[in-house]
BAVO-742673 format. One record per residue (C-alpha): residue in one letter; chain; x, y, z. Coordinates in Angstrom, 2 decimals. Example, Ala and Ser with C-alpha at 12.3 -4.5 7.8 and 13.67 -1.06 7.14 Angstrom:
# BAVO-742673
 rest kette      px      py      pz
    A     A   12.30   -4.50    7.80
    S     A   13.67   -1.06    7.14
END
This chain:
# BAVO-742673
 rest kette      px      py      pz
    X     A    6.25    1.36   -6.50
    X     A    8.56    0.36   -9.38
    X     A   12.51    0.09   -8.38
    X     A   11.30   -0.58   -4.82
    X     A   14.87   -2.70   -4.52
    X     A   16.81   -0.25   -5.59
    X     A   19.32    2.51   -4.53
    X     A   16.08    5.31   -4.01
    X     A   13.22    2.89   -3.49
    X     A   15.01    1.17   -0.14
    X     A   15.17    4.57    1.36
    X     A   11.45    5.94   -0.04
    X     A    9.49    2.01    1.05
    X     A   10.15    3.01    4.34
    X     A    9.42    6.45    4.25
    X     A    6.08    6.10    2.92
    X     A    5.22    2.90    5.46
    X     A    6.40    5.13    8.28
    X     A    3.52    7.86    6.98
    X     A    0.98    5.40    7.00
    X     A    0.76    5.02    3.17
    X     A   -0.44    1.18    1.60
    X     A    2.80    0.18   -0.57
    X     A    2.53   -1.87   -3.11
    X     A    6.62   -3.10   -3.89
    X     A    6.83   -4.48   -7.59
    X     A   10.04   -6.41   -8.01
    X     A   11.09   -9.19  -10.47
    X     A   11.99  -11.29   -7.12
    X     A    9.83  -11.08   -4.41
    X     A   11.68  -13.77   -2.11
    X     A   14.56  -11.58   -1.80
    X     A   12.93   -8.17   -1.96
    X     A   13.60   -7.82    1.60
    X     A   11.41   -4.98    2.36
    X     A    9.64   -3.90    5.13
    X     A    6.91   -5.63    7.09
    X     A    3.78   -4.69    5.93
    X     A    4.87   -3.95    2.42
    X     A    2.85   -5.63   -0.48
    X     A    5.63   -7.25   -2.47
    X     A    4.29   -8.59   -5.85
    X     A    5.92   -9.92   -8.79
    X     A    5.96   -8.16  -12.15
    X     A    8.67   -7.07  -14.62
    X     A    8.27   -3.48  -16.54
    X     A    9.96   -5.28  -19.41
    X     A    7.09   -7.87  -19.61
    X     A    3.93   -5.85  -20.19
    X     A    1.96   -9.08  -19.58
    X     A    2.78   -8.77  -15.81
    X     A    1.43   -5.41  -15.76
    X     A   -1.86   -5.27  -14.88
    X     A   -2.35   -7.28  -11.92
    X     A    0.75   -5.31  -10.35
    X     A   -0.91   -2.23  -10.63
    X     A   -4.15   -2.75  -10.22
    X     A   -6.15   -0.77   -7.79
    X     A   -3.11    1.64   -7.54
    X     A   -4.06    5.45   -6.65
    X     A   -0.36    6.64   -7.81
    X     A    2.65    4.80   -8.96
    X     A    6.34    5.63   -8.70
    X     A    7.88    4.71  -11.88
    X     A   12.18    4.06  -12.25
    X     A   12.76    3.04  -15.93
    X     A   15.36   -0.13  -15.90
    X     A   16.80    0.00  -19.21
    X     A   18.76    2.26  -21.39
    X     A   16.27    1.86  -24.09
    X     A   12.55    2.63  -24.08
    X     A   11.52   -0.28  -26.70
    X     A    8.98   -1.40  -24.26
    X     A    8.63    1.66  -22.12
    X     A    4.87    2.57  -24.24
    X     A    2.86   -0.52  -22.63
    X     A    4.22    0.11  -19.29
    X     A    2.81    3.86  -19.72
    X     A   -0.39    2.42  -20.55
    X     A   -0.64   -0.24  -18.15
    X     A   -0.25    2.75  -15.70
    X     A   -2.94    4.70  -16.75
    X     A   -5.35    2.25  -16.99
    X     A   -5.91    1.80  -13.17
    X     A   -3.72    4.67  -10.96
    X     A   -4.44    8.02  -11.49
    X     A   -1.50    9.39  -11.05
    X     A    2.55    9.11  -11.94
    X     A    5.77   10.48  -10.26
    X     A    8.39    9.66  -12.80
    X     A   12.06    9.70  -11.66
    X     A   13.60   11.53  -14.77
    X     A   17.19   13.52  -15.51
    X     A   17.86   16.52  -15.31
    X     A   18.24   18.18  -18.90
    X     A   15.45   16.22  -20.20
    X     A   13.73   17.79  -22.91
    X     A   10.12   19.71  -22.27
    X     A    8.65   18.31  -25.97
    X     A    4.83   18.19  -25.44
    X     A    5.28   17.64  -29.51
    X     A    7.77   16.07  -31.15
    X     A    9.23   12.50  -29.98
    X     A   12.63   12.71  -28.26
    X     A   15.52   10.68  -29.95
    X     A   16.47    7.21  -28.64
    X     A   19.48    8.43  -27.04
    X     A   17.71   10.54  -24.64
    X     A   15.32    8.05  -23.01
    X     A   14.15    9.64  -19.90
    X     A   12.56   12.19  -22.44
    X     A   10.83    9.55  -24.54
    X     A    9.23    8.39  -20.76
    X     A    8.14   11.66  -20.27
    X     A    6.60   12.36  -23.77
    X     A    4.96    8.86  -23.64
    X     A    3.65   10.04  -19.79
    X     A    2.60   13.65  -21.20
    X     A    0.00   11.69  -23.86
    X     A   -1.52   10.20  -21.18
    X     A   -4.86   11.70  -18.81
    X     A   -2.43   10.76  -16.46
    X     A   -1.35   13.60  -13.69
    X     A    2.42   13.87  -13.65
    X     A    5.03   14.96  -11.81
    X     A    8.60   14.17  -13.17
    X     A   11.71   14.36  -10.48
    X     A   14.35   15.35  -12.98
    X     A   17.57   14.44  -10.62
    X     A   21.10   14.74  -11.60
    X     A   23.74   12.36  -11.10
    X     A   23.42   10.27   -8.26
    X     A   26.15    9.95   -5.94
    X     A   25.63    6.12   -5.54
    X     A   27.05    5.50   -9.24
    X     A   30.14    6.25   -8.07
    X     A   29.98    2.61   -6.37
    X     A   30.71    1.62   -9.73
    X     A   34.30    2.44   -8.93
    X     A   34.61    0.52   -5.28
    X     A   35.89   -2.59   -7.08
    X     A   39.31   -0.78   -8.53
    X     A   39.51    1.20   -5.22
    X     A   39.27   -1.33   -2.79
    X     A   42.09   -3.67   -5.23
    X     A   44.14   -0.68   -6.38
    X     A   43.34    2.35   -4.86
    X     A   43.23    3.99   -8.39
    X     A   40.27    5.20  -10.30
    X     A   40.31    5.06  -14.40
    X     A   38.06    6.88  -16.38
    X     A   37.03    9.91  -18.44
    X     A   37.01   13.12  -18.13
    X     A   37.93   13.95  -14.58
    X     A   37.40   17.73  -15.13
    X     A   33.78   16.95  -15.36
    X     A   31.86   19.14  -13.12
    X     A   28.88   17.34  -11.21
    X     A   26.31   18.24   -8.52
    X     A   25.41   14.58   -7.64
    X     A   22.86   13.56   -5.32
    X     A   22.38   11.85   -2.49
    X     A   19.78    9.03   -3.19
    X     A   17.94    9.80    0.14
    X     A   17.31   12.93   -0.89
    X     A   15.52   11.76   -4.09
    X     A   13.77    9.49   -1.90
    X     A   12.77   12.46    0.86
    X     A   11.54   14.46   -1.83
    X     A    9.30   11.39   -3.74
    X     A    7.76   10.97   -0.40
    X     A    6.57   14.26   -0.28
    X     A    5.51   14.43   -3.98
    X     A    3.56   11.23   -3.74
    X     A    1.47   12.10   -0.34
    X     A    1.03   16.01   -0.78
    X     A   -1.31   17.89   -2.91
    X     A    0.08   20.13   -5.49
    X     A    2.57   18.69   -7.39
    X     A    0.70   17.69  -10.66
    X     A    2.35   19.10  -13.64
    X     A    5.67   20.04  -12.06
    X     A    8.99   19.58  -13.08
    X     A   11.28   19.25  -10.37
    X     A   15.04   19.50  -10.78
    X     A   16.85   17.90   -8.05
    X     A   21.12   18.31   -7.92
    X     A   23.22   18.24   -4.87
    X     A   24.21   21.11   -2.77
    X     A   27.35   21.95   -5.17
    X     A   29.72   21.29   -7.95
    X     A   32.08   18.63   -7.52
    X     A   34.52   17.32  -10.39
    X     A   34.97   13.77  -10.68
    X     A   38.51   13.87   -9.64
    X     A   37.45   15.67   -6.19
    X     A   34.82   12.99   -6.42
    X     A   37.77   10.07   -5.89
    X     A   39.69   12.39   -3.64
    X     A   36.65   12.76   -1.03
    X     A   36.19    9.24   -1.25
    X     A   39.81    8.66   -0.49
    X     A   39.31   11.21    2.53
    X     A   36.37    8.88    3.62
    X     A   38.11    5.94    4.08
    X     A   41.38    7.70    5.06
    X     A   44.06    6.82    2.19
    X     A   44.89    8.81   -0.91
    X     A   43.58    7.24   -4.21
    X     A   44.33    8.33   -7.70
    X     A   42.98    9.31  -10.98
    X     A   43.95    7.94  -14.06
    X     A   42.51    9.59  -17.03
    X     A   40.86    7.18  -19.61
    X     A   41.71    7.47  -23.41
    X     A   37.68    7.86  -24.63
    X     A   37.87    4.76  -27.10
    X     A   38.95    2.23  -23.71
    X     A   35.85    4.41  -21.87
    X     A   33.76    3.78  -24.96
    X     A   34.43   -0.25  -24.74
    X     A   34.39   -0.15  -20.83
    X     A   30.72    1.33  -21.41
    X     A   29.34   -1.29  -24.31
    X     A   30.60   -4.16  -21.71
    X     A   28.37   -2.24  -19.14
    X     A   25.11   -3.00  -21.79
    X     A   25.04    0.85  -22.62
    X     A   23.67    1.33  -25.78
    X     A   25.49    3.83  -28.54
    X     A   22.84    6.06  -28.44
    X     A   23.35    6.32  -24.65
    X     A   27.33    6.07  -24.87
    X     A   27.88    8.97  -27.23
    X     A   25.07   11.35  -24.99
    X     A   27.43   10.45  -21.94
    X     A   30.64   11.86  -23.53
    X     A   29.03   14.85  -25.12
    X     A   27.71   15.45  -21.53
    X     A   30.94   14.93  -19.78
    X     A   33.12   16.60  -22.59
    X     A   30.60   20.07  -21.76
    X     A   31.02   19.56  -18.19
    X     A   34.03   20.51  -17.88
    X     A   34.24   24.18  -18.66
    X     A   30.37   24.25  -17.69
    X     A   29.71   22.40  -14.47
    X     A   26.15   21.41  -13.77
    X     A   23.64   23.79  -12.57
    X     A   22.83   23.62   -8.74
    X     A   19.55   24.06   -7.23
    X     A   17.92   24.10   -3.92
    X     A   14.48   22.21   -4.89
    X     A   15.76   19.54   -2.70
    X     A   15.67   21.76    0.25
    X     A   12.16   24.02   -0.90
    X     A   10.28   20.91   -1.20
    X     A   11.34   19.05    2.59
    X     A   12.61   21.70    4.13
    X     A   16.31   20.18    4.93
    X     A   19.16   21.37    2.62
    X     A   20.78   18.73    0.24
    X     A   23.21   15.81    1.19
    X     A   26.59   17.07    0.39
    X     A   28.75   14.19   -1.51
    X     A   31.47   14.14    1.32
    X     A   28.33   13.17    3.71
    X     A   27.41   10.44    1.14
    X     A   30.88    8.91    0.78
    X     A   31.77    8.92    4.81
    X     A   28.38    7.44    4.90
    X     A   29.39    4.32    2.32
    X     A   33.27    3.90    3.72
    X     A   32.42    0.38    3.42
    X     A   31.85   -0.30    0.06
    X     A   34.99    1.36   -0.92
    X     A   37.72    0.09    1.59
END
């Protein structure tokens, strides 16, 4: 497992110990992985394709979270993989491209990962989530000091996802049969705009909070100081900017594939009060 520390791996390490499945956690920092007994916690870094191979030797399947905006080292990690597992869930985006073909442009990275995985003998399966709802921690900081959120394009339809539902429906992808070649689209259970976004948060932690719409140049430098690259900047807008009068789709692949219906984003936000307050 690849992005075993982070917001989906926490909640899938434990799933798949509780079903009796042999993790192997790959982390940059194993002393402070703080994972659960019985978990095989080694050290590696995707970005450092010499720490590859002993990671993932022996693997049957691996779980693969790409860490970077970029994909300039993504093709050794994709290699490294299918020399010794047989098998690859990929935690994608939804709207990547299906190009079997031609390369994807920089911009749209989870593509490139999944081109690069489709060259492979490799047997796939890509999870091709929407927005998660745990980004929206990015906000806590300006909540908790002002009580005001600023960004862009409030409008913005989403149908953002609870990370444990990601994680409920890896768990089942990576221990059932019959998933190879699928492309699974995973959103929340409905639309909500990014203003109604900061109001159920507000709701959550029971004060009122307020929106204040960013002009898109201050959004533009708020995102290079976040290490996005321009490629990745100017996809987010155009995404955003289309939202608005055309929400995302909604599915309900989260509840065909466990059998429970998606998190709704009110559930995630009471369930995180205390980040925000």
């Amino acid at each position: 497992m690849t992005g075993a520390t982070g917001n989906v791996g926490r909640v899938l390490v434990p799933l798949l110990s509780a079903a009796g499945v042999h993790v192997r956690a790959v982390t940059r920092d194993p002393a402070a992985a703080g994972l659960p007994a019985g978990v095989d916690v080694v050290r590696a870094d995707l970005l450092d394709a010499a720490t590859l191979d002993a990671a993932f030797a022996g693997a049957d399947a691996v779980f693969l979270v790409w860490p970077a905006y970029s994909t300039d080292h993504a093709a050794p990690v994709v290699d490294a993989i299918a020399r010794h597992a047989r098998r690859v869930v990929f935690l994608s985006a939804l709207g990547a491209p299906d190009s079997t073909v031609a390369e994807p442009p920089p911009g749209l990275f989870h593509g490139r990962l999944e081109w690069l995985i489709r060259r492979t003998s490799l047997e796939w399966t890509f999870l091709r989530a929407g927005g998660f709802a745990t980004n929206t921690l990015g906000w806590a900081a300006e909540i908790r000091e002002s009580g005001t959120v600023h960004w862009i394009y409030g409008g913005a339809g989403r149908s953002l996802i609870h990370e444990a539902d990601i994680a409920a429906v890896a768990a089942r992808v990576l221990t059932e049969r019959g998933h190879a070649g699928a492309s699974y689209e995973l959103t929340g259970p409905s639309v909500v705009t990014q203003t109604e976004q900061v109001r159920l948060i507000g709701e959550a932690i029971g004060r009122p909070l307020r929106w204040v719409e960013l002009p898109e140049e201050d959004a533009r430098a708020r995102m290079r100081e976040m290490g996005w690259s321009p490629e990745f900047i100017e996809g987010g807008l155009a995404h955003w900017a289309h939202i608005v009068g055309e929400p995302e789709p909604v599915t309900d692949t989260v509840e065909k594939l466990t059998g429970t219906p998606a998190r709704s984003f009110a559930q995630w936000a009471g369930e995180h009060v205390g980040a925000f307050s």
